[in-house]
C-alpha positions in Angstrom: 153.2 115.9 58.5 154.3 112.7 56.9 156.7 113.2 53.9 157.5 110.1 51.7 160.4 110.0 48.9 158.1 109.5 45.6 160.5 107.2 43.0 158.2 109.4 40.1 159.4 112.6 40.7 162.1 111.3 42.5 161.8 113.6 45.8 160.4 113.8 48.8 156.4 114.9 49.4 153.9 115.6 51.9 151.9 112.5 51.9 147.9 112.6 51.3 145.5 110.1 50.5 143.3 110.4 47.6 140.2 109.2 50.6 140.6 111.3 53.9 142.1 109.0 56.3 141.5 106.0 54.1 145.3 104.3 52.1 145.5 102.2 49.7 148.6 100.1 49.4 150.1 98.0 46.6 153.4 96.2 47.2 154.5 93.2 44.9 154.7 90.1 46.6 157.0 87.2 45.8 157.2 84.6 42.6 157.0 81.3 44.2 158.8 79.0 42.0 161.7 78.7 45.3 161.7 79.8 49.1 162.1 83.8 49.1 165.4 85.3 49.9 166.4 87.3 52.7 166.7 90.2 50.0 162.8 89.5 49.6 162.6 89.6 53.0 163.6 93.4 53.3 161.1 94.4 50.6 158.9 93.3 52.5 159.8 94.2 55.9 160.4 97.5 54.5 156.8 97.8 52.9 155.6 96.4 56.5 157.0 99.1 58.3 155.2 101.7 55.8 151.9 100.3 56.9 152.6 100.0 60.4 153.5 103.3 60.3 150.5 105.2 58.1 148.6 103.1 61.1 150.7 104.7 64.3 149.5 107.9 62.6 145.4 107.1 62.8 145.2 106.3 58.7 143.6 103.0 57.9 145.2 101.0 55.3 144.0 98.7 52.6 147.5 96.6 52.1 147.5 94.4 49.1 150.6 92.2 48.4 150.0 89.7 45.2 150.8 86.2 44.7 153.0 85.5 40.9 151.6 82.2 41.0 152.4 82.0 36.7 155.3 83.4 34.9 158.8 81.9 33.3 160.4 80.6 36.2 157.3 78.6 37.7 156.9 76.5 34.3 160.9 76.5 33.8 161.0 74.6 37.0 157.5 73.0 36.0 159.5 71.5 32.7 162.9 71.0 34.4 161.2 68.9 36.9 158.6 67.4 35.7 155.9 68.6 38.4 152.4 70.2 37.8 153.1 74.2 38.3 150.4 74.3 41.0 151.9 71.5 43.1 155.2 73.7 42.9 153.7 77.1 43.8 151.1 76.1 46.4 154.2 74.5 48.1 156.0 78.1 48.5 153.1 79.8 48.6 152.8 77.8 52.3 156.6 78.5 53.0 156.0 82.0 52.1 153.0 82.6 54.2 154.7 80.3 57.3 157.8 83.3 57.1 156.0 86.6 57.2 153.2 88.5 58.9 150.0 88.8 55.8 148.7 91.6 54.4 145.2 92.5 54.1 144.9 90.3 51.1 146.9 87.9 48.8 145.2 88.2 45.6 146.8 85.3 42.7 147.8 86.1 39.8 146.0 83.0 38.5 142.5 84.0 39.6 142.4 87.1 37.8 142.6 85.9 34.3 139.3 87.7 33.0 140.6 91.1 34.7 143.8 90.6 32.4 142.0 89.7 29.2 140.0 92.7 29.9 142.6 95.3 30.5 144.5 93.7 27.4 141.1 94.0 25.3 140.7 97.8 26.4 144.8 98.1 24.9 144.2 96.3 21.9 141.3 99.2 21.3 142.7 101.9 21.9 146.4 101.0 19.9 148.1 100.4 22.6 148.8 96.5 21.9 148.7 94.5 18.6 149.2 91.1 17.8 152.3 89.7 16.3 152.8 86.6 13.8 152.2 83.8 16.9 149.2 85.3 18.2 151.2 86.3 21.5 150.0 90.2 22.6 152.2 92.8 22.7 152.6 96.5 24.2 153.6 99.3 21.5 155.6 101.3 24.3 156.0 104.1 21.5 152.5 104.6 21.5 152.6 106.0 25.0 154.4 109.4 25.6 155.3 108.4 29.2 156.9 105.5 28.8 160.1 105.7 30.7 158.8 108.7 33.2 159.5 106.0 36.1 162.8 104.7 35.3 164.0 107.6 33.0 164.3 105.2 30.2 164.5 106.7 26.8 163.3 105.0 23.5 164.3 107.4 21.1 166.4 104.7 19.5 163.6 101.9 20.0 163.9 99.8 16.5 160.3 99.5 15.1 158.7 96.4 15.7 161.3 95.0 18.0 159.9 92.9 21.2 160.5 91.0 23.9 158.4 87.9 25.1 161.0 87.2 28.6 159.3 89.1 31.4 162.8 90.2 32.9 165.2 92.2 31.1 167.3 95.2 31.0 167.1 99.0 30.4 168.9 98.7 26.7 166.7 96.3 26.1 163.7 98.3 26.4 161.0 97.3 23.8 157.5 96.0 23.6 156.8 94.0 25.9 154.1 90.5 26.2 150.8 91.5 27.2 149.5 87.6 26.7 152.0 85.1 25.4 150.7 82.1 22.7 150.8 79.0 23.4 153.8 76.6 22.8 154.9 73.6 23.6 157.6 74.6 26.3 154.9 76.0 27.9 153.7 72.2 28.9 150.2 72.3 30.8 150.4 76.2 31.6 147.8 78.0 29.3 144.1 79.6 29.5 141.6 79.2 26.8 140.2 83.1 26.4 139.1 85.4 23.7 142.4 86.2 23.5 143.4 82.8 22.0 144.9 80.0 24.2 148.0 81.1 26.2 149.1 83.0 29.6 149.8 86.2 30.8 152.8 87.9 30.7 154.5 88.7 34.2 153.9 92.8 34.1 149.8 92.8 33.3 149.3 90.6 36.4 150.0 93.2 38.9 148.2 95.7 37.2 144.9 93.5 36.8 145.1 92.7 40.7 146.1 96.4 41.6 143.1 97.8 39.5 141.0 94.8 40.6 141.2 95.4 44.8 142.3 99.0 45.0 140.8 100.6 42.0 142.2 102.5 38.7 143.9 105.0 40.9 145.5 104.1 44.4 147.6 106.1 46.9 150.9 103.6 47.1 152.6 101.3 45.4 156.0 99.6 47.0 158.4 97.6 45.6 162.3 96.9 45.7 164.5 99.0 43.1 165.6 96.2 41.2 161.7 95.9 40.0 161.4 99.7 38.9 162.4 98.8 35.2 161.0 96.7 33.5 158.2 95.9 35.8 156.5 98.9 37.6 157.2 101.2 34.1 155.8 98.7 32.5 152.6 98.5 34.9 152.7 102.3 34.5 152.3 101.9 30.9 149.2 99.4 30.4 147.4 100.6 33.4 147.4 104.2 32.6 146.8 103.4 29.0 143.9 101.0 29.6 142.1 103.1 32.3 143.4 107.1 30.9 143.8 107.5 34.9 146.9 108.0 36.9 148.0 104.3 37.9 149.5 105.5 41.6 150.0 108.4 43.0 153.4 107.3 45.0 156.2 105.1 44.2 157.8 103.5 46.8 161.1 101.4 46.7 163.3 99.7 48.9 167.5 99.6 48.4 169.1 96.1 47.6 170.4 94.5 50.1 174.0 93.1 50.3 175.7 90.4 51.7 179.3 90.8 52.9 179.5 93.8 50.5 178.8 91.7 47.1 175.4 91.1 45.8 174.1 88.2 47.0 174.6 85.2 44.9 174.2 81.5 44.7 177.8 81.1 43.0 179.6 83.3 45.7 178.3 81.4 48.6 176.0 84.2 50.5 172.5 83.7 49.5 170.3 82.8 52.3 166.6 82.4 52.9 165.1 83.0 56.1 165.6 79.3 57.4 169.5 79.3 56.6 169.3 82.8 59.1 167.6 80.7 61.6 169.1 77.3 61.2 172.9 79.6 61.9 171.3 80.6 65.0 170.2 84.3 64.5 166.0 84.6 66.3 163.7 86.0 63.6 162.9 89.3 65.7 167.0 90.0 65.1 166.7 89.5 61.5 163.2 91.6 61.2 165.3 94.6 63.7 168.3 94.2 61.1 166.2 94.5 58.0 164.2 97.6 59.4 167.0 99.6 61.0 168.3 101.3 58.2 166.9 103.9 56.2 164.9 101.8 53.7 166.7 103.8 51.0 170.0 102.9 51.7 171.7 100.0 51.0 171.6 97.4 53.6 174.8 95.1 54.1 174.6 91.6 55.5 177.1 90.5 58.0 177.3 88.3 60.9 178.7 91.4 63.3 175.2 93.4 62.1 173.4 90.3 63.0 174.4 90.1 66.1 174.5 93.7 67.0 171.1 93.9 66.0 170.3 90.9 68.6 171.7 93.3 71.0 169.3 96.0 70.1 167.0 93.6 70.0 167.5 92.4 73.8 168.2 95.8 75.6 164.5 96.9 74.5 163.1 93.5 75.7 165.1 93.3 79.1 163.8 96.7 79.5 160.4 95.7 79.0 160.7 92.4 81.3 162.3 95.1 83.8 159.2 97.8 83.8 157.0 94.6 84.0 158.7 93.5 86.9 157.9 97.0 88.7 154.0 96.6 87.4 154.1 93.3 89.6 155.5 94.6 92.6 153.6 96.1 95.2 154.2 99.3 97.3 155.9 97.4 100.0 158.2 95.6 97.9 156.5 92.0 97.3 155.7 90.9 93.9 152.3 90.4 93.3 153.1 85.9 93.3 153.8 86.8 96.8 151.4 88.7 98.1 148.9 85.8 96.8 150.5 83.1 98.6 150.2 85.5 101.3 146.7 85.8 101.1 147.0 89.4 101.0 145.2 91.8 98.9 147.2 92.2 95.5 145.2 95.3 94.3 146.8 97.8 91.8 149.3 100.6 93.6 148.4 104.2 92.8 151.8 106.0 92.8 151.8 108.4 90.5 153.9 109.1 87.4 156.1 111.8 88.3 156.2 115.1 85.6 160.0 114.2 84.7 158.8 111.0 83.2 155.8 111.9 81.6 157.7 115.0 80.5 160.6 112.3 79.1 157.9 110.4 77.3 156.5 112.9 75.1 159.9 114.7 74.1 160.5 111.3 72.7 157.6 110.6 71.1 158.0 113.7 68.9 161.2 112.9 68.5 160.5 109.3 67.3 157.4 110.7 64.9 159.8 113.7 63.7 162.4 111.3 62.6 159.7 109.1 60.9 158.0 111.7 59.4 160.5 112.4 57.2 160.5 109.7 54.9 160.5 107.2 57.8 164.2 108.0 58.8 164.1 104.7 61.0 167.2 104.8 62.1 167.3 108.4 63.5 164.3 107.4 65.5 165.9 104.3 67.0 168.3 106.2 68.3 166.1 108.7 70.3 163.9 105.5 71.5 167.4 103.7 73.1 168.5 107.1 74.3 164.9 107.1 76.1 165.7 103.5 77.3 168.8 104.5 79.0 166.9 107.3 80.7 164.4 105.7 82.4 167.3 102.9 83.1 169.1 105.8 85.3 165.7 106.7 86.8 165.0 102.9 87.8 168.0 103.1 89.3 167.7 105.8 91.2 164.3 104.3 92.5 162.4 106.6 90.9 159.9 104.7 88.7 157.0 103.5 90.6 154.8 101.5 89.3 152.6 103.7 87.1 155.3 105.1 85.9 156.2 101.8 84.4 153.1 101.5 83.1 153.1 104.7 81.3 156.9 103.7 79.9 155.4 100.4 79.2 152.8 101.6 77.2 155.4 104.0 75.5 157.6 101.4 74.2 154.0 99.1 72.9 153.7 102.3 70.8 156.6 102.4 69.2 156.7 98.4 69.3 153.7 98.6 67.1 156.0 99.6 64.3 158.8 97.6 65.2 157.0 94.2 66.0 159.9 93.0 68.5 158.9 93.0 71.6 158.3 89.1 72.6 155.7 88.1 74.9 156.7 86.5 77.8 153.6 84.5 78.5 152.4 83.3 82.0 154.6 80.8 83.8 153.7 77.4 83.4 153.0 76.1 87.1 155.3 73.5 87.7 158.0 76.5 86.7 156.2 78.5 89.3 156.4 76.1 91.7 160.1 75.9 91.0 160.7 80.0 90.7 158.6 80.2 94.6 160.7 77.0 95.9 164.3 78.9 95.0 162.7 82.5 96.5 161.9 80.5 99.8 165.4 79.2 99.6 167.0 82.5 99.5 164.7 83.7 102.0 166.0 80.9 104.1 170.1 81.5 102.7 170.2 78.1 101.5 172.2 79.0 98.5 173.1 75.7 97.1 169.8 74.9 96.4 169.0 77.9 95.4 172.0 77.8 92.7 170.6 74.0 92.0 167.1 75.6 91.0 168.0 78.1 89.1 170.4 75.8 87.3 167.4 73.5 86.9 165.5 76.2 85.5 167.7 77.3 82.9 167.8 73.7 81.6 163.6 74.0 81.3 164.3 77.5 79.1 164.1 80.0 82.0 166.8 82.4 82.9 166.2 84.2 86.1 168.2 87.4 87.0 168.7 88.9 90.8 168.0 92.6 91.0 167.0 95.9 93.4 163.7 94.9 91.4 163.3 91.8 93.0 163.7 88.4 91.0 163.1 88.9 87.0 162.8 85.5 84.6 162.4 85.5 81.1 162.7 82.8 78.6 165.9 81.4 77.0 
C-alpha cells in the first residue's frame, strides 16, 4: 500500500488513482531563459523517481512536465540582450532536453494560448477576474474561499483592489494576481492578439491551461519543488478550481530545496552550479542523479564535494557488483568463460545449476524490504540501505562459491528491478574486437606466465578506456 505525503492536507495518505491503475502526473518543468540549476535538477530527479516508482508497482502513468517558454525573465533577457525570445528559449529548451531523461510530454506554454484565454474567459464570468485600468486581467483571490488552503496563506488583511502584475513574489505580498498582462512597450515583440485584447499570459494560468489541457479538470498528482507552493501552485489552485468548480489535483507533491555547502545556493556566494559545471569538475552524471535521489525527497539535500564522491562510491559498488554477477553468467560449469569456450570450438550452451533456496529466500526478504521502505512515502534512503546490505550478502556467498550461474541471474535480475527506479546501472556494451583481441592475447599470456606482457596489455588497455580486474571469477573488464 503506497502512502504519499499530500502538501494539501499536509500528511501522509494511502495513494489511489481517480482511473484504476491508470496516473496522471503533473510536475512543472523549467523556465528556459538560462541552463537549469542543479537545484532544478533535484525537482526533477525527485518527480522522476515518483514515476518510476508508481511504474515498479504495475500503475501506468501519464507524466506531463511543461515548457515556460513566456514569462518575465524570458523577455527581461529578450530586452537586456537584444535577441528574439524564441531564439533564447529554443536554445535552453535543447540544453534542457540534452540534460534529462523526457516525460511523456513537453507541452509549451506558448502553444496553449486559446486554452488560457478560455480558462480566463470562464473567470471573467463567473467573478472571479476583472479588468483593471490597462486592460491587463486580474484574479480577485477574495472572491475564492480557498485561497490560501495550499500554503496557509491568510488574506484577512488583503487591501481591496491591491495587485500584483510580477509573477514571483512573496507570502505578505499576497494579492490579485495577472491572469493576462496588456501590452507595453517593455514587453518588445512578446504579445498575442486575442479576445482578450493584445498582451501575454501571466506565469500561474499557463500551468493550469496545459494541466487541464493533457490531463483533464481533475488529475491524480501534481509535483513541484517547495519554493513554487506559494505563489504558484495556490495560485493554479485558485483559477483552475474556480474556472472548472472541480477539484484541480487530488495530491500535492513537493521536493525540499537543496543546499550547497549549507547556504542557499547563490550566484554571489560562488556555489551555483548547473549540470555541466558538475561534470566539467569531474563528478559522472549517474553520481549526481544517485546524490539527488538518495535522500528522502522531503529533506533537505546539502551539496558537497565529500557527498559527491561518496555517492560515486555507491554508485560503483552496485555496478562492480553487477559486472561481477555478469561475469558468473559468462562462465561455464567447468570454469571457462563463455569467449573461451568459443575459441575452443566447444558448445557454449546456457548451465542449468540451480538457484539455491538461501538466495532466492535472500531476494525476496529484500524486495519487501526495499517496497516497504518505499511505500511509505518513498523513504529512499531506508530502502538503499537494505539493497547494499543485500549486495554485501550475495558478495559473502560469491565468495564462498556459492552462486552459480542462475543464481546470478536471478540476483541480476533483482538489482534491474530495483535499477528501474534508480537508473544507474551503466551498460557495459560488447567489446569492441580489436579490444578482444587484446583481452584474449593477455589471457594466453598468463596462461603461458609471461607476465610482462601481460602487465604491457593490460597497461595498453587501460590507455584504450578498459580496466581489467583478476579474480576467483576469472578475468572481469569494464570501462574507465
Amino acid at each position: 500500500m503506497l502512502k504519499l505525503y499530500n502538501t494539501l492536507i499536509r500528511k501522509k495518505e494511502k495513494f489511489a488513482p481517480l482511473d484504476d491503475g491508470k496516473v496522471r502526473l503533473y510536475s512543472c518543468g523549467p523556465t528556459v531563459w538560462n541552463y537549469a540549476h542543479v537545484g532544478n535538477f533535484r525537482a526533477y530527479i525527485c518527480v522522476d523517481t515518483l514515476k518510476r516508482y508508481l511504474a515498479y508497482k504495475g500503475f501506468d502513468v501519464i507524466h506531463i512536465t511543461n515548457i515556460t517558454d513566456v514569462d518575465d525573465k524570458i523577455i527581461n533577457r529578450s530586452v537586456l540582450e537584444n535577441r528574439p525570445f524564441r531564439e533564447i528559449t529554443e536554445f535552453y529548451t535543447k540544453e534542457f532536453f540534452d540534460d534529462i531523461r523526457k516525460a511523456d510530454e513537453y507541452p509549451k506554454a506558448t502553444e496553449h494560448i486559446p486554452q488560457m484565454v478560455r480558462i480566463i474567459q470562464q473567470l471573467l464570468e463567473k467573478g472571479h477576474a476583472y479588468k483593471s485600468e490597462d486592460g491587463s486581467i486580474y484574479f480577485n483571490i477574495a472572491s475564492f474561499k480557498d485561497y490560501g488552503k495550499l500554503s496557509h496563506t491568510k488574506i484577512e488583511s488583503l487591501k481591496a483592489g491591491a495587485r500584483v502584475k510580477q509573477d514571483s513574489y512573496d507570502k505578505e505580498n499576497a494579492q490579485d494576481f495577472a491572469l493576462w498582462k496588456a501590452y507595453d512597450s517593455s514587453d518588445g515583440d512578446v504579445f498575442w492578439e486575442t479576445e482578450l485584447g493584445k498582451g501575454r499570459p501571466g506565469w500561474h494560468i499557463e500551468c493550469s491551461a496545459m494541466a487541464q489541457c493533457h490531463l483533464g479538470d481533475t488529475f491524480d498528482i501534481h509535483a513541484g519543488g517547495v519554493d513554487l507552493i506559494f505563489p504558484h501552485h495556490e495560485n493554479e489552485i485558485a483559477q483552475s478550481e474556480g474556472a472548472s468548480g472541480k477539484k484541480f489535483s487530488n495530491n500535492w507533491f513537493h521536493n525540499e530545496h537543496l543546499l550547497v555547502d549549507g547556504k542557499k545556493m547563490s550566484k554571489s556566494l560562488g556555489n551555483f552550479y548547473t549540470l555541466r559545471d558538475l561534470l566539467k569538475k569531474g563528478h559522472k552524471a549517474s553520481a549526481i542523479r544517485y546524490f539527488l535521489l538518495s535522500t528522502h525527497y522531503r529533506v533537505q539535500l546539502n551539496l558537497t564535494e565529500e557527498a559527491l564522491r561518496g555517492a560515486q562510491q555507491g554508485v560503483q559498488r552496485i555496478n562492480d557488483f553487477a559486472i561481477r554477477l555478469k561475469s558468473i553468467i559468462g562462465r561455464s560449469n567447468d570454469g571457462t568463460s563463455n569467449t573461451e569456450k568459443s575459441n575452443n570450438g566447444a558448445d557454449s550452451e546456457k548451465t542449468k545449476d540451480p538457484a539455491s533456496k538461501e538466495i532466492s529466500s535472500a531476494i525476496k526478504k529484500t524486495e519487501k524490504s526495499f517496497e516497504k521502505e518505499m511505500d511509505d512515502d518513498l523513504n529512499i534512503s531506508n530502502a538503499m540501505a537494505h539493497v547494499f546490505d543485500f549486495i554485501r550478502e550475495m558478495n559473502v556467498l560469491i565468495d564462498e562459491g556459492k552462486v552459480g550461474k542462475e543464481d546470478a541471474l536471478m540476483i541480476l535480475d533483482t538489482m534491474k528491478k530495483f535499477d528501474s527506479i534508480l537508473n544507474i546501472i551503466e551498460e557495459q556494451g560488447e567489446l569492441e574486437s580489436d579490444i578482444q583481441v587484446l583481452v584474449d592475447a593477455r589471457e594466453q599470456a598468463r596462461k603461458s606466465k609471461d607476465f610482462k606482457k601481460a602487465d604491457e596489455i593490460r597497461n595498453q588497455l587501460k590507455e584504450k578506456g578498459v580496466i581489467l580486474e583478476d579474480s576467483k571469477d576469472g578475468v572481469v573488464w569494464k570501462r574507465a
